[in-house]
C-alpha positions in Angstrom: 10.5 103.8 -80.1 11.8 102.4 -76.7 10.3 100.5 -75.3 7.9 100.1 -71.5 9.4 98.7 -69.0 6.7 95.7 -69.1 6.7 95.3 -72.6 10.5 94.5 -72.3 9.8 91.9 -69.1 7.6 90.0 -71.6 10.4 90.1 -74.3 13.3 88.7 -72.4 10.6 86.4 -71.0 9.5 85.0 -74.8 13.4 85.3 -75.8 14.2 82.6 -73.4 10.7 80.2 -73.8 11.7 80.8 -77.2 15.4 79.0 -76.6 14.2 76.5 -74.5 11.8 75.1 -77.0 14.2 74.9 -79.9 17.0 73.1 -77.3 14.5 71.1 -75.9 13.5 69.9 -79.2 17.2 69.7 -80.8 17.6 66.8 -77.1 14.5 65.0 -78.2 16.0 64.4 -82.2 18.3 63.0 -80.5 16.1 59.8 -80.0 16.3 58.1 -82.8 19.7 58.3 -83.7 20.1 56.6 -80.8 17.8 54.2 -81.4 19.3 53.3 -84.5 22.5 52.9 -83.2 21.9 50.9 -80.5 23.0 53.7 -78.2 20.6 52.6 -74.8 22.9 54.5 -72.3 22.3 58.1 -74.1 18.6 57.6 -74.6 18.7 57.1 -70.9 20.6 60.9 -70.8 18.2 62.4 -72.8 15.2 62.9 -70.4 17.2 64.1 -67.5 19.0 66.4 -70.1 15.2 68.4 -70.9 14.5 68.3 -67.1 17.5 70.0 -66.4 16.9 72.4 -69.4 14.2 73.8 -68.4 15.1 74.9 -64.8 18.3 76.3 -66.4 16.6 78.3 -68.6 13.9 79.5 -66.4 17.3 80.1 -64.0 19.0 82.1 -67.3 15.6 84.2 -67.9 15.4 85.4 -64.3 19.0 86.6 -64.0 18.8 88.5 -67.0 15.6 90.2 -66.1 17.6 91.4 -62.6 20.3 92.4 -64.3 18.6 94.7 -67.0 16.0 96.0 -64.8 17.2 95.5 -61.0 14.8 96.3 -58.5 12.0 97.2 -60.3 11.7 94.0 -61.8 9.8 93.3 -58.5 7.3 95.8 -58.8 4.0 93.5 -58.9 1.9 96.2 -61.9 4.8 95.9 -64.2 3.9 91.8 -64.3 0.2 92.7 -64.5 1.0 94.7 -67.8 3.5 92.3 -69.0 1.7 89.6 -68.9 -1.5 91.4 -70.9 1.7 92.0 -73.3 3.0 88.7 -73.9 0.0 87.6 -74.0 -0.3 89.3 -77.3 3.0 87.7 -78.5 2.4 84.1 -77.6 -1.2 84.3 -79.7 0.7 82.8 -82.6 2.6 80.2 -81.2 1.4 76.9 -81.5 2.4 76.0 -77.8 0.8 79.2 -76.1 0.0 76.9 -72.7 3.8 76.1 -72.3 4.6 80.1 -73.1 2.3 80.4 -70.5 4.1 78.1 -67.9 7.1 78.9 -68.7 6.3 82.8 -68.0 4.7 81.2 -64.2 8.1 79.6 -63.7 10.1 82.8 -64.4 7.8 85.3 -62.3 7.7 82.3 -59.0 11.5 82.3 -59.2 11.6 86.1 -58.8 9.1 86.1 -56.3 9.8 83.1 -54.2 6.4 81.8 -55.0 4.8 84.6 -52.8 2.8 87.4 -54.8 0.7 84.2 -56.9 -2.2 86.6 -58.5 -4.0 85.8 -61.2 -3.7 89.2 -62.3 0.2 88.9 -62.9 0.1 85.2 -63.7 -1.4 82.6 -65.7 -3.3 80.8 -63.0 -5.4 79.8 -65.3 -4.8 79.8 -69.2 -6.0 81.9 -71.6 -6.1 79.3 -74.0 -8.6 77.1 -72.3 -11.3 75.2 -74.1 -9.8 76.6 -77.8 -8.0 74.0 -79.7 -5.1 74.9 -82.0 -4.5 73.1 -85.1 -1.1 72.5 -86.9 -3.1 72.7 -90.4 -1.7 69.1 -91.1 -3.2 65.8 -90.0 -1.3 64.3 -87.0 -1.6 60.8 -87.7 -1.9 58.7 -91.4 -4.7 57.1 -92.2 -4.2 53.7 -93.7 -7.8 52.4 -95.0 -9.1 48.5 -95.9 -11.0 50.2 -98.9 -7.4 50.9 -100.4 -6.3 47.3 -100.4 -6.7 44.6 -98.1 -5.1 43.9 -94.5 -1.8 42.3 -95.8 -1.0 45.1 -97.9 -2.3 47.9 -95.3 -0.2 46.9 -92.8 2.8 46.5 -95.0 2.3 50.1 -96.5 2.3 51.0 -92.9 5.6 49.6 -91.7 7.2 50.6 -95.5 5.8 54.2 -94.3 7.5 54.6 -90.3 9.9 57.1 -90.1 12.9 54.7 -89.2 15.9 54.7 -91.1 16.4 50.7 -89.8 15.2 47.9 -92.4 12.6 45.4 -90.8 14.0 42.5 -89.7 11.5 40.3 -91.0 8.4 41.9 -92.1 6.0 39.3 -93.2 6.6 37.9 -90.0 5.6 41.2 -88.6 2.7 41.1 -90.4 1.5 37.4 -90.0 2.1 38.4 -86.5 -0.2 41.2 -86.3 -3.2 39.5 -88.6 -2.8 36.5 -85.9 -3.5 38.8 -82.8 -6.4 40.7 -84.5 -7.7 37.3 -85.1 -7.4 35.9 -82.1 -8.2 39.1 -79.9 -12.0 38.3 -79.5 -12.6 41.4 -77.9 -11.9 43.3 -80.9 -13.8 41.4 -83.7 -11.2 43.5 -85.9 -11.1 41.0 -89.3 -15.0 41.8 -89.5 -15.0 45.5 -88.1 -11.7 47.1 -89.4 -12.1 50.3 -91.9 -8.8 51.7 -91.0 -5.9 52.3 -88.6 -4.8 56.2 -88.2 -0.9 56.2 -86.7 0.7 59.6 -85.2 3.6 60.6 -87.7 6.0 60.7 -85.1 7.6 57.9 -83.3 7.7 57.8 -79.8 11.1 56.9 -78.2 11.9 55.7 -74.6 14.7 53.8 -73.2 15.3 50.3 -75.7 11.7 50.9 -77.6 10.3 52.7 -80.3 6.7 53.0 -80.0 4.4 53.7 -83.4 1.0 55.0 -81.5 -2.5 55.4 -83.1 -6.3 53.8 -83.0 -8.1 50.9 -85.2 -11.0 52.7 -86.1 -14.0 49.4 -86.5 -17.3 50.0 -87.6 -18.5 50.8 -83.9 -16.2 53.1 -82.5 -12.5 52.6 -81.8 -9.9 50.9 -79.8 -6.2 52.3 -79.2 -3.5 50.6 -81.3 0.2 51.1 -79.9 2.8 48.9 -81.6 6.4 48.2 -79.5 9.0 48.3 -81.9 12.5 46.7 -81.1 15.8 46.8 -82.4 17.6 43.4 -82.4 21.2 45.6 -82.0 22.5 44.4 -85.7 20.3 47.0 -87.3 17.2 45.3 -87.6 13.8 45.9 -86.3 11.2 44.3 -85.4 7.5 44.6 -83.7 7.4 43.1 -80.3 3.5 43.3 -79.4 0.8 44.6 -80.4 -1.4 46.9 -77.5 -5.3 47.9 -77.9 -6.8 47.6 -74.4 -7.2 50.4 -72.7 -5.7 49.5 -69.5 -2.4 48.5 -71.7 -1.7 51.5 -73.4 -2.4 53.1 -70.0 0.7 50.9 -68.3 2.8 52.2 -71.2 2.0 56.1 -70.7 2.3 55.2 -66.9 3.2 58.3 -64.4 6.1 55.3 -63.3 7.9 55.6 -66.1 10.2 58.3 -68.1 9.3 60.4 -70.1 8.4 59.9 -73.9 10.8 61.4 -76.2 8.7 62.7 -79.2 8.7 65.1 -81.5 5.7 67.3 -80.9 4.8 70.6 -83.2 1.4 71.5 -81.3 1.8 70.1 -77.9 -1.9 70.3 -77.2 -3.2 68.5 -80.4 -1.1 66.2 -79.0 -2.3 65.6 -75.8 -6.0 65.9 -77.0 -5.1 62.5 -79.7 -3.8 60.8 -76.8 -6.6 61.7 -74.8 -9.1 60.4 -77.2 -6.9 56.7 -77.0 -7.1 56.7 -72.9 -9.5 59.3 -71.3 -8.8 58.4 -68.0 -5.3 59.5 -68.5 -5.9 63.2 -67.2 -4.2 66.0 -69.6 -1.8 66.4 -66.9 -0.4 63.1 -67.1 -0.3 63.3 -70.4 1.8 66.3 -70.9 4.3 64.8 -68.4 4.4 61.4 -70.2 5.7 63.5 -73.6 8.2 65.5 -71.6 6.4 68.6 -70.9 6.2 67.8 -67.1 5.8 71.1 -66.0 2.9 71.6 -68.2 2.0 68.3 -66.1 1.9 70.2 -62.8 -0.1 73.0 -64.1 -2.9 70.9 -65.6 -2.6 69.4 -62.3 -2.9 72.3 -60.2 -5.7 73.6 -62.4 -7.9 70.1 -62.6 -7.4 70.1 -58.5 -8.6 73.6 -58.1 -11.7 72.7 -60.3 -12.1 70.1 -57.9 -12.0 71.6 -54.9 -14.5 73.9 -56.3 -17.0 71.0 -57.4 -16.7 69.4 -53.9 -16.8 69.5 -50.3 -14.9 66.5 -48.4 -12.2 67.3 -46.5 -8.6 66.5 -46.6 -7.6 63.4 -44.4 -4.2 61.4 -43.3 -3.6 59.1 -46.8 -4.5 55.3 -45.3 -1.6 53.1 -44.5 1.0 53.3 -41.4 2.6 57.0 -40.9 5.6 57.5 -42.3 8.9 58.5 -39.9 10.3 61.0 -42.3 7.1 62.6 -44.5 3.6 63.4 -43.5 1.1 62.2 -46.0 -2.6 63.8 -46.3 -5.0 63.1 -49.3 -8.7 64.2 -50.4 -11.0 60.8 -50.1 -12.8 62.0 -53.8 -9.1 62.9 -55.5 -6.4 60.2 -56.3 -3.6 61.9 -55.6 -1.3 62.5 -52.2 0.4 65.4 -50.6 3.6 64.8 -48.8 5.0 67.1 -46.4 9.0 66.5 -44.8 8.6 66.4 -41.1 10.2 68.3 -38.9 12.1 65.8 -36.7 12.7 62.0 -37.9 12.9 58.5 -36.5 16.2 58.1 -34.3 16.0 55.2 -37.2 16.2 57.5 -39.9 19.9 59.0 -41.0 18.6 61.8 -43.3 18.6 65.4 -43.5 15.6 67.8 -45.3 18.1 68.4 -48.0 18.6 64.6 -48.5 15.4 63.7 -48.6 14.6 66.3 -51.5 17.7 65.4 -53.4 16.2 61.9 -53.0 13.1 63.0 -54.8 14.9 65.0 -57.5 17.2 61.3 -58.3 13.7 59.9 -58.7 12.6 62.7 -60.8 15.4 62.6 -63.4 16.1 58.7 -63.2 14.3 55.8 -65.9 11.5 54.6 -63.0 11.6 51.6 -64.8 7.5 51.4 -64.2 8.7 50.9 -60.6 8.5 54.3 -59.1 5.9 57.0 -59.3 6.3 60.1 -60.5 6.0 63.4 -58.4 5.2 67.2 -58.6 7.1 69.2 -56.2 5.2 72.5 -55.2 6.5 75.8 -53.2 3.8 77.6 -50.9 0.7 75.6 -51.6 -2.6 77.2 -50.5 -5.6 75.1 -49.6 -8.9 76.3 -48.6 -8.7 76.7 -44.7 -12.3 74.9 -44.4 -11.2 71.8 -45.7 -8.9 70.9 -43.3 -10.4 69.4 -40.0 -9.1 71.0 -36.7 -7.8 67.6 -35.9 -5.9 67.2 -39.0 -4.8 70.5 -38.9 -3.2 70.1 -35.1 -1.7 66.8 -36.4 0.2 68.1 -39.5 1.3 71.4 -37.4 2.9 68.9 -34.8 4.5 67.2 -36.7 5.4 69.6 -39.8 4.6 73.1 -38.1 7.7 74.7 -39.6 6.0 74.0 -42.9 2.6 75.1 -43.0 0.8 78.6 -42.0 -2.8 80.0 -41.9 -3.2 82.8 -44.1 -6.9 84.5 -43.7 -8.9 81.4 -45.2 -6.0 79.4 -46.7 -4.0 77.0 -44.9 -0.7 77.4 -46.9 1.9 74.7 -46.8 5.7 75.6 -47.8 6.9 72.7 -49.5 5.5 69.3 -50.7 5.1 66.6 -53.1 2.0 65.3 -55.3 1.7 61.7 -56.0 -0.2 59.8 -57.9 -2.5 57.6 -55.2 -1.6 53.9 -54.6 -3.1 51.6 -52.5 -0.7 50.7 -49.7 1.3 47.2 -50.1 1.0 46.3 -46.5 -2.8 47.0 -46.7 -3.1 45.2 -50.0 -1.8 42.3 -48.8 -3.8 42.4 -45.3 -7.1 42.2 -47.0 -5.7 39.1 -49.7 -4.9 37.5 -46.4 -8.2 37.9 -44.6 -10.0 36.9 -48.2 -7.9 33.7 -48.5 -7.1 35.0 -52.1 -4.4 33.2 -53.0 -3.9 33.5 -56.5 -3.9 37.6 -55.9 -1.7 37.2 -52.9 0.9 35.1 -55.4 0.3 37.5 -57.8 1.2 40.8 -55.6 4.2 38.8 -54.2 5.9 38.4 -57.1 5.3 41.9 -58.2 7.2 43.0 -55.0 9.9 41.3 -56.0 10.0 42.1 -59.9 9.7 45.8 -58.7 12.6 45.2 -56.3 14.8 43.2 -58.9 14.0 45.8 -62.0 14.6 49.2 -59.6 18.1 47.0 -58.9 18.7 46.7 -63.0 18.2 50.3 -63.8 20.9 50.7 -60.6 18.6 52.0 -57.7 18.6 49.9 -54.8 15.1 51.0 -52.5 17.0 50.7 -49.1 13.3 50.1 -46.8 11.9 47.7 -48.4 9.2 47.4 -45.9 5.6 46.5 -47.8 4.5 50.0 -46.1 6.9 51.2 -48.4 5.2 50.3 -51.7 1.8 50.9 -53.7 -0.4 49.3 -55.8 -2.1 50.9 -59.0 -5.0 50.2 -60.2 -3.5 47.9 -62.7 -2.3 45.5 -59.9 1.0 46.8 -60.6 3.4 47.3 -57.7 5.2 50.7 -57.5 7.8 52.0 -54.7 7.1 55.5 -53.3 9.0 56.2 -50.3 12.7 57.6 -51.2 14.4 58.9 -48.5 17.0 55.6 -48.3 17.1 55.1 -52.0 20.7 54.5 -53.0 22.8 53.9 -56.2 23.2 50.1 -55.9 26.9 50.2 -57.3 27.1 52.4 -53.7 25.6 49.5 -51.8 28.4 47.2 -50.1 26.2 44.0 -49.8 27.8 41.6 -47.0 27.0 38.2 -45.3 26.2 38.8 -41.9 29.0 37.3 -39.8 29.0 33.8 -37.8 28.9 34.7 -34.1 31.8 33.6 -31.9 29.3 32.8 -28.8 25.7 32.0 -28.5 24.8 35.4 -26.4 25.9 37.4 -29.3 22.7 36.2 -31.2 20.5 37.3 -28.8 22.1 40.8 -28.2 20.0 43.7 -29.4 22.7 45.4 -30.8 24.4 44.0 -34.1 27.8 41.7 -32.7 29.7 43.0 -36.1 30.4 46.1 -37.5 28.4 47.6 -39.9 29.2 50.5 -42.0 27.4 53.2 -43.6 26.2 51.3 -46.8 26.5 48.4 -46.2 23.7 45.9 -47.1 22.9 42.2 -45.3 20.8 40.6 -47.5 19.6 37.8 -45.5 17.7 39.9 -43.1 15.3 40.9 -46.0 13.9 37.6 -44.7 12.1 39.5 -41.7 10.2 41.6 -44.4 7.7 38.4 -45.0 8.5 36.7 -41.4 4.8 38.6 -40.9 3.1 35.2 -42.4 3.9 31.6 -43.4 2.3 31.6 -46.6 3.7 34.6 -47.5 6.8 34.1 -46.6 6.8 30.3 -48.8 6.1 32.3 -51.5 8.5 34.9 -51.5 11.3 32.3 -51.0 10.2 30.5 -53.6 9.8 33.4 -56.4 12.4 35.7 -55.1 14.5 33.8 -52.8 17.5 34.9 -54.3 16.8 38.3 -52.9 18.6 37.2 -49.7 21.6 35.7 -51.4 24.7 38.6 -51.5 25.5 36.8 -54.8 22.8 38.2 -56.5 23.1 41.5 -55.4 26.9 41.6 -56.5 25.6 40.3 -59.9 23.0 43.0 -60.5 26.0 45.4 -59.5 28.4 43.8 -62.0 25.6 44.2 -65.0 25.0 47.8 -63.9 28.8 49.2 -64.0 29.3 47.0 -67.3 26.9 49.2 -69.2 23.9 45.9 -69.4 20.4 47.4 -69.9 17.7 45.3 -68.8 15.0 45.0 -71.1 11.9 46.5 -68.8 8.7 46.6 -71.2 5.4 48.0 -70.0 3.6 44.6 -71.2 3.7 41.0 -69.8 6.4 39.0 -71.1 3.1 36.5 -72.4 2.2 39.5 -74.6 5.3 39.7 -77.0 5.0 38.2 -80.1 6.9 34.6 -81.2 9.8 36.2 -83.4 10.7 32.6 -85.6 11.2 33.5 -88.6 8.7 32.2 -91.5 10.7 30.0 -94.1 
């Protein structure tokens, strides 16, 4: 029997979800050989490999649905019937809310992102409130009634899914007893019944990462374990995580993405939930690799919001930027980004650069340095939201961008990001406080994220503190990229000795300058803003204005060196002597 028209949409559609999952997973196996092996640079291919998958494929399934069914693919009833179809054929799968997405993606690339219904889309999933179950546990349980801790946590290790011997596992295990020990917070020696760990290992960049709970008498704490391989085949545990806030940093939205093997994506997310519940879904989902599952949890949990409140959208705090326009919701912690129309005279960019910018970011190892962001076509806002001041203010400035649509204000093209409170501002209120210790602290996190963006081979380009966030962790995170560069692109250059005095005091530069080239020494105006600040800049990170160490971090980048960059403090790792 042939078959409909909408019945064959839904299909092709499933045909090519279908071959994305199985690629996507084939990339991720690819982890651990790699890890094994020592292989850093290809782990570092992987993620941007599964990004690019999936717009190719969505790219694949759309041609082929013009091609079979040319212009009656765009007939909006045929999508309202196909998706009632494929509904029916996803029912089975155990990842029906990425079938789901992925169907979204195919229909907004046919439509341009016009035509979003709910009746011919999956605004909001069918699968909503009902878990799915793989049948098998997702995690081991290893319990202190079997044996006692000595031999539970060596069962454990024996049991990880590594093909690597341990390097020293007594050590590993002395190591672990002594930080459940000494980790008052926990009380585990007297509380511990047993530890559940997830079956699959996660993989990113130099780490493997075994992730589970400690389940005590009175409730639970997260356990996440940082495994390492010493590079002659050996492995070893580096730290041991079980604070919230820590396992947080490790599933941070500024850093890649997990490479994991996942069967039921949102058992998954629901364990990891259960670890750090103030990671929302959406996060979640991106920090395994399912990022565009990421922006439809997103878009779902801010709709929910909007509904359940009634503040209004304002300009995000902190100066306003010369390229992007920046609005957020006072009782949401995220910000919306719009490209202006017309830049700073400063600023030598295009609209094209400045999205290519954002898609480098996307696909390169953040390093915990950079945030993460959600690009959206043709966003619609409720209209009464929006003041008629901020309204006038983002049409002058971005009017070729966003439209009134009956009672939506509809904006063409942004960003999401994560919200961050502005360095500049951070800093302002240290200052004023006489804080110190938190001003030290914030100062050298500038410069760590400067020097670790520069090790994974991005150099920031305005590295003005209006350029930089901090999270909630008191970590400090870039988020402007429109002069991001590759660093081994950089030419970095003493500035010249002038021939006369008057040169100095020109306003114009007495020497030419190029298009990339790069004069350290006038990073020293970034803290000229106050003494104190200034001291202690120079003094942690002085040797950001030297050209020598700029050249340096060049020289590791193009001879392969990988920085190690953990999500920890360096105070956390264990001591690795080995036990005679």
């Amino acid at each position: 029997m042939r078959r409909q028209t909408y019945q064959r949409i839904a299909a092709q559609v499933m045909v090519f979800f279908a071959e994305y999952r199985l690629s996507f997973q084939e990339i991720t196996d690819c982890a651990q050989s790699y890890f094994e092996s020592a292989n850093w640079r290809e782990i570092q291919t992987l993620s941007s490999e599964r990004i690019d998958l999936y717009e190719e494929m969505v790219e694949e399934a759309a041609a082929a649905l013009e091609q079979q069914l040319g212009d009656s693919i765009y007939q909006p009833l045929l999508w309202h019937q196909a998706k009632s179809y494929y509904s029916k054929l996803i029912k089975q799968r155990t990842d029906p809310e990425l079938a789901e997405t992925f169907y979204n993606s195919v229909y907004c690339r046919l439509f341009q992102h016009h035509l979003i219904d709910s009746e011919n889309m999956f605004i909001e999933s069918t699968r909503t409130g009902k878990e799915i179950s793989s049948g098998d546990s997702i995690y081991s349980t290893y319990s202190t009634d079997d044996s006692g801790l000595v031999q539970l946590l060596g069962r454990m290790l024996d049991e990880v899914p590594l093909n690597l011997a341990w390097e020293h596992k007594r050590r590993d295990i002395r190591n672990l007893i002594v930080f459940m020990r000494d980790n008052a917070a926990l009380d585990v020696l007297g509380q511990l019944e047993s530890i559940d760990l997830v079956n699959r290992v996660f993989f990113r960049n130099k780490a493997a990462y075994l992730v589970g709970r400690l389940k005590l008498e009175k409730g639970s704490q997260p356990f996440v374990l940082p495994v390492l391989n010493n590079d002659d085949g050996g492995l070893y545990i580096d730290t041991a995580l079980t604070h919230e806030d820590d396992v947080s940093i490790v599933f941070s939205f500024t850093r890649s993405y997990f490479l994991v093997e996942v069967d039921v994506p949102s058992e998954f997310v629901s364990f990891l939930h259960s670890l750090i519940p103030e990671k929302s879904r959406a996060e979640l989902y991106s920090s395994i690799g399912f990022y565009k599952q990421g922006k439809a949890e997103f878009y779902r949990s801010l709709q929910g919001h909007l509904k359940a409140t009634d503040d209004q959208f304002v300009i995000a705090p902190g100066i306003r930027g010369m390229v992007m326009s920046v609005f957020t919701l006072p009782s949401y912690p995220v910000v919306f980004k719009i490209i202006k129309d017309r830049f700073s005279s400063s600023k030598n960019v295009t609209r094209e650069v400045v999205k290519q910018k954002y898609q480098l970011v996307k696909k390169h190892d953040r390093v915990g340095r950079m945030a993460d962001t959600q690009e959206f076509t043709n966003f619609s806002f409720p209209r009464e939201r929006f003041s008629d001041h901020l309204l006038e203010e983002l049409k002058e400035v971005a009017g070729s961008s966003i439209y009134i649509s009956g009672n939506e204000v509809v904006i063409r093209h942004l960003w999401t990001e994560r919200y961050m409170t502005p360095l500049n501002m951070y800093i302002d209120s240290l200052v004023m406080e006489e804080d110190l210790e938190g001003l030290r602290h914030v100062i050298d996190e500038y410069g760590k994220a400067i020097k670790q963006l520069a090790a994974a081979n991005i150099f920031a380009g305005d590295m003005l503190f209006k350029n930089f966030g901090v999270t909630r962790h008191g970590r400090v995170v870039f988020y402007d990229y429109d002069e991001i560069l590759y660093l081994t692109d950089c030419n970095f250059r003493e500035v010249p000795k002038p021939i006369y005095p008057e040169q100095e005091l020109a306003s114009e530069p007495w020497y030419s300058v190029a298009e990339n080239d790069v004069f350290p020494e006038e990073f020293a105006m970034l803290t000229a803003c106050h003494q104190k600040i200034r001291a202690i800049f120079n003094e942690l990170h002085g040797d950001l204005l030297s050209v020598p160490f700029w050249k340096q971090a060049q020289d590791n980048v193009r001879s392969g060196v990988i920085v190690d960059v953990f999500p920890y403090r360096g105070e956390q790792r264990f001591n690795q002597l080995k036990l005679s």
